[in-house]
C-alpha positions in Angstrom: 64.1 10.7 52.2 66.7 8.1 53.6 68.9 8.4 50.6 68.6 12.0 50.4 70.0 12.5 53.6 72.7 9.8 52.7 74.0 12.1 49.7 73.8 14.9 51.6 76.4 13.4 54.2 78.3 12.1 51.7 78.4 15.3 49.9 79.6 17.7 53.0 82.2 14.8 54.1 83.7 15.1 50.3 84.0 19.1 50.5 85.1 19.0 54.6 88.3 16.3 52.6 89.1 18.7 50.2 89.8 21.3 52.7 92.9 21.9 54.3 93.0 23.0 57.9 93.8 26.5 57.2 91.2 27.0 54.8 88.6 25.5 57.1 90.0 28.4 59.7 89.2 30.9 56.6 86.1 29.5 56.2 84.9 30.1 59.9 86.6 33.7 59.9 84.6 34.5 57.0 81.7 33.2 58.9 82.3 35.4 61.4 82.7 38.7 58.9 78.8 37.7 57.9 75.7 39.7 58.7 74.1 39.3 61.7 71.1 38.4 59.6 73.3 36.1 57.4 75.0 34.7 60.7 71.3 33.5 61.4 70.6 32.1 58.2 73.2 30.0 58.7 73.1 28.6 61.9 69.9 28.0 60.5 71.4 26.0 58.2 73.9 24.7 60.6 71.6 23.3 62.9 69.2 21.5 60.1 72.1 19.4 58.7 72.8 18.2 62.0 69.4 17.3 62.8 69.9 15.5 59.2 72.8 14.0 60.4 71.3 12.7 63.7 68.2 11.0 61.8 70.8 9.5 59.6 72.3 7.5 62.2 69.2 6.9 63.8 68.2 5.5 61.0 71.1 3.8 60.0 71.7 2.0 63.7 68.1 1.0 63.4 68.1 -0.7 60.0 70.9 -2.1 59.2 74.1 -2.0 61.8 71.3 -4.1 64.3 72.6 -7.1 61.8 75.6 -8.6 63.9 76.3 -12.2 61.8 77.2 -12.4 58.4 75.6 -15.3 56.5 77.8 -18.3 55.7 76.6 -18.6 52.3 77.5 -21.8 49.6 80.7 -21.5 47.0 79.6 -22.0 43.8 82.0 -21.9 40.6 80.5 -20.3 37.7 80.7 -22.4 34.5 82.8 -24.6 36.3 86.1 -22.7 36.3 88.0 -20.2 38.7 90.8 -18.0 37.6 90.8 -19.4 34.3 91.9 -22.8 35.3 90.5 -24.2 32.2 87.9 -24.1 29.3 84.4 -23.5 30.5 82.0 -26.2 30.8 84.5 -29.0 30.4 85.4 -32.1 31.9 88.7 -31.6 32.4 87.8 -27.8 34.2 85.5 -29.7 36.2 88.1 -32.0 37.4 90.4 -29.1 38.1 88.4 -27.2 39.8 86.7 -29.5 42.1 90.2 -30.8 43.4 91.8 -27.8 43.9 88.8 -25.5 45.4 86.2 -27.8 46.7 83.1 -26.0 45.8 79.6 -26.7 47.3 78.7 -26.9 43.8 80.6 -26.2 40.5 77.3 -24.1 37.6 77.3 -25.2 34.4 75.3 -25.2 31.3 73.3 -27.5 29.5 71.4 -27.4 25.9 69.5 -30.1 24.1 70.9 -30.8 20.9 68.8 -32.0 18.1 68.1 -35.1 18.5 66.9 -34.4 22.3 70.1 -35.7 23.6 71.6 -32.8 26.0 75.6 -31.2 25.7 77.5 -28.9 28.1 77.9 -25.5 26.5 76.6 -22.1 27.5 76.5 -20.2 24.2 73.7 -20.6 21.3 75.8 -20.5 18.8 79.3 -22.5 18.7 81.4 -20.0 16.8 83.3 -18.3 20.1 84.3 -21.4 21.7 84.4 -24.2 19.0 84.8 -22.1 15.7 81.5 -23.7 13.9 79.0 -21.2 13.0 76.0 -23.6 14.1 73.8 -23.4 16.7 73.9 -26.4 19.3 70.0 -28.0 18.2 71.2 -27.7 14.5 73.4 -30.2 15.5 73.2 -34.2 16.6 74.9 -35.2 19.6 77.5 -37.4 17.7 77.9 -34.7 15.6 78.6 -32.2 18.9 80.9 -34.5 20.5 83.4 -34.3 18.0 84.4 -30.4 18.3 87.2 -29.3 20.2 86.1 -26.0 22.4 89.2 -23.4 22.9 89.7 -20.9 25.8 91.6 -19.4 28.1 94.7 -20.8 26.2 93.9 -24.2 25.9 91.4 -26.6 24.8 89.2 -29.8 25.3 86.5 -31.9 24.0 82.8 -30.6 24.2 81.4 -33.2 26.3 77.7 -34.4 26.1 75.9 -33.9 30.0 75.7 -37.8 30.2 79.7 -37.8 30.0 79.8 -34.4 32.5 77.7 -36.0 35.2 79.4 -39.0 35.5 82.8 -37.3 36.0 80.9 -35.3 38.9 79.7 -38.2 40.6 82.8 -39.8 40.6 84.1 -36.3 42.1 81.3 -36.4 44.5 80.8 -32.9 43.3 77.3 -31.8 43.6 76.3 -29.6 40.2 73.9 -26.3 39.6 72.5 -27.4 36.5 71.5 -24.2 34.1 69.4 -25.7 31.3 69.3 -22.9 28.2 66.5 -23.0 25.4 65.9 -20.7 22.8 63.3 -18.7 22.4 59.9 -20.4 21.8 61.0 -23.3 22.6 58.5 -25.8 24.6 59.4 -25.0 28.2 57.1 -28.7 28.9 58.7 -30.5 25.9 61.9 -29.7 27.2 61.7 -30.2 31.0 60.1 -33.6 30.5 62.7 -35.0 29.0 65.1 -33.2 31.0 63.6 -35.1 34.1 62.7 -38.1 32.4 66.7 -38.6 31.5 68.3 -37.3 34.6 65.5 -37.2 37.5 67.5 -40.0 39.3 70.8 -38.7 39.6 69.6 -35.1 40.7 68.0 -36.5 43.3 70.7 -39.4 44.8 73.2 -36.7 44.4 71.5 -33.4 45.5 72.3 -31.6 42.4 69.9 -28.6 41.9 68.4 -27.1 38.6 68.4 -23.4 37.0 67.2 -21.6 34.4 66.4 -18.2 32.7 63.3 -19.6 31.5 60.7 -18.0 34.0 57.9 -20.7 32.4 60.7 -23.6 32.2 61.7 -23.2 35.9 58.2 -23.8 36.4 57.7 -26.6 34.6 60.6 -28.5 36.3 59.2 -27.7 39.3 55.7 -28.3 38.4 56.5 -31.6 36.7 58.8 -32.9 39.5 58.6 -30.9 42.8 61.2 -32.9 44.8 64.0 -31.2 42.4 65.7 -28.3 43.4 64.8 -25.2 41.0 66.2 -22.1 40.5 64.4 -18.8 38.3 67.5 -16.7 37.2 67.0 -13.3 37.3 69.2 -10.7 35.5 67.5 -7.2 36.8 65.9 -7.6 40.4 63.0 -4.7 38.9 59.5 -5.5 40.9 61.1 -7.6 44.1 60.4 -11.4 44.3 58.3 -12.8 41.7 55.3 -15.4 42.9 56.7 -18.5 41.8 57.0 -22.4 42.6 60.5 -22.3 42.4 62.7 -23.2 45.3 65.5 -20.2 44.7 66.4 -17.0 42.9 69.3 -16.5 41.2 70.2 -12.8 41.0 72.6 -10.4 39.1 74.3 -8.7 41.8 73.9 -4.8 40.4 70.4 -4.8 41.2 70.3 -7.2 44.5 69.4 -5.3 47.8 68.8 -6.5 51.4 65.3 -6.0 51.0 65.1 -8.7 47.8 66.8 -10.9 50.2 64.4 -10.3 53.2 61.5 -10.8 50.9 62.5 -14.1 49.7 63.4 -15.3 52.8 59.9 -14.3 54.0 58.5 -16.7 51.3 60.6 -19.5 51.7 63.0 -19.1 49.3 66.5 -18.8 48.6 68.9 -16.4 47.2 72.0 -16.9 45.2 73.9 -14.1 43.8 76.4 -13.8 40.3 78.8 -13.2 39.6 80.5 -12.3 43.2 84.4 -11.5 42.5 86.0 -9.0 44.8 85.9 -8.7 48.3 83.6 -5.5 49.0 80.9 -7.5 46.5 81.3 -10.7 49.2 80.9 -8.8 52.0 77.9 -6.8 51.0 76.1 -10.0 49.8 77.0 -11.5 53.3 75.4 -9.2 54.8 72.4 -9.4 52.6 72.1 -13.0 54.0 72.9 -14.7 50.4 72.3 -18.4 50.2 74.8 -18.9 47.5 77.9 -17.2 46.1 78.0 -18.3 42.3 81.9 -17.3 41.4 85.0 -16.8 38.8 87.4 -16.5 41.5 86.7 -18.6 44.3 90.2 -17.8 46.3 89.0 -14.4 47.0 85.4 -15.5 47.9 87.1 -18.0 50.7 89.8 -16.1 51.5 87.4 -13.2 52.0 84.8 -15.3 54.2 87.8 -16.9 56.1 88.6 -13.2 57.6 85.7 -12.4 58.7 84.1 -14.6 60.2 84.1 -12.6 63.6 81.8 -9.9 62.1 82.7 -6.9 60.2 83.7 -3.4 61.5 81.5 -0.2 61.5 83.3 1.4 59.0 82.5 -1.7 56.3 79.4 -1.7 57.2 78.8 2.0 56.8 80.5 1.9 53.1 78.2 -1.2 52.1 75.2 0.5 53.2 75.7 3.7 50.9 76.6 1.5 47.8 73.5 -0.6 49.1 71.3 2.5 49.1 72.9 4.2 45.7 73.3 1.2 44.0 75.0 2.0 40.4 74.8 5.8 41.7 77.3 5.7 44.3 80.2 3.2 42.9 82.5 6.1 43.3 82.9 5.4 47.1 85.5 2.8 46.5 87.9 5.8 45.2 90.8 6.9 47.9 88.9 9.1 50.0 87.4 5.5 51.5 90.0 3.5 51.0 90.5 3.1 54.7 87.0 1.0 54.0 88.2 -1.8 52.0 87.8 -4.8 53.5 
């Protein structure tokens, strides 16, 4: 019903834009021309729409403009870059980008090679980034080591995690650690030596642990529940899964304040990916988000630095219809609301 009454708004403010003041005067003098009996029918009409309207805002001040702070959430660069400072998942990006942007944490990606040692690199397969057409557990770690990954215009070595950690630790940058496995794979083979290999320095350090893995998440956490877990979820489809875990990671298309709420209910925290624009930091704000996981983290700060009084009626009013339509109402952002950009 909400929604409906949402595009129905939405729909009369669009045709009231498209009219120019005299055709809106041509409008009403046709209105006056009507039928007595059609003159009813629509002050009928009339009169239901504003009732609509009224509920609407009723509605609207009840659920959602009653927020007043905005959530200060944590900076997190995604694969350990921002603006394209450097090849993903690399040392030297790591470097970069912990010295120039300071983030809370810097997300990266690990995968076990195979020998069950454990290298930095987010794809499967190492044709994109190092031009081998082998996947990382066809290959030892010594043999790994050796490649040269390419992006962004330049390149570096593909580092093992052993090699990646100690570089953060000498940063003193704290690390979201997404472990990746293939597909039936032994979620308890894999997260035992995982722990067994790194347990220590996740802990002294306060890094925290993600994965994809719905069963893997829960056997880091099951296996060693003092470490920080993370289930990444790419739709948010049924709400909050039950789970041990200590956090959700969520895509942003399908992340709503309620999601949020729900967590939060349960204990648990939110982070949202990948957050790049303005509107997108200031509508997860005001979904309380835990974590911002970022490409761009200038605009994230930047964004949070200008705000941190609150926001305006207006942004909030935008946010909540592209809360409420989702994927359905991404059109708002054309000019007739530009005057709603934050």
């Amino acid at each position: 019903m909400l929604l409906s009454l949402i595009l129905i708004f939405y729909v009369v403010i669009n045709l009231l834009e498209e009219l120019t003041p005299e055709e809106i005067y041509v409008e009403l003098k046709a209105f006056q021309l009507l039928p007595k009996g059609w003159r009813w029918v629509s002050r009928s009409l009339l009169g239901f729409f504003t009732v609509l309207f009224i509920e609407l805002i009723g509605v609207f001040n009840v659920y959602y403009l009653s927020q007043d702070t905005l959530s200060n959430p944590l900076i997190i660069s995604h694969r350990g870059v921002s603006e394209k400072n450097g090849v993903q998942n690399t040392i030297p990006a790591l470097i970069e980008t912990s010295q120039t942007y300071h983030p809370d944490y810097v997300e990266m990606d690990v995968r076990e090679t195979k020998d069950k040692q454990f290298v930095v690199m987010h794809d499967e397969n190492l044709r994109h980034l190092a031009g081998v057409n082998k996947k990382v557990n066809e290959l030892t770690l010594a043999e790994l080591t050796k490649l040269t990954v390419r992006e962004n215009g330049q390149s570096a070595p593909l580092p093992s995690f052993d090699e990646y950690l100690k570089a953060a630790d000498r940063l003193d940058q704290k690390l979201l650690i997404e472990i990746k496995i293939p597909l039936k794979e032994d979620v308890n083979a894999v997260s035992e030596n995982f722990l067994q290999r790194y347990k220590k320095d996740i802990e002294v350090k306060n890094h925290q642990v993600q994965s994809l893995s719905f069963d893997l998440s829960r056997s880091l956490k099951k296996q060693d529940s003092s470490t920080f877990v993370s289930y990444i979820m790419t739709y948010n489809l049924i709400g909050v899964p039950k789970s041990n875990v200590d956090a959700f990671s969520v895509e942003i298309s399908t992340l709503d304040s309620e999601f949020v709420e729900k967590a939060h209910d349960y204990g648990k925290k939110v982070y949202a990916w990948d957050v790049n624009d303005a509107n997108t930091v200031q509508r997860m704000r005001l979904y309380n988000v835990d974590g911002l996981i970022t490409d761009d983290i200038p605009v994230v700060k930047k964004t949070i630095e200008n705000t941190q009084s609150g926001m305006s009626f207006a942004q909030k009013i935008r946010i909540y219809l592209l809360d409420l339509g989702n994927a359905d109402l991404t059109d708002l952002s054309s000019d007739s609301f530009s005057s709603f950009n934050v």
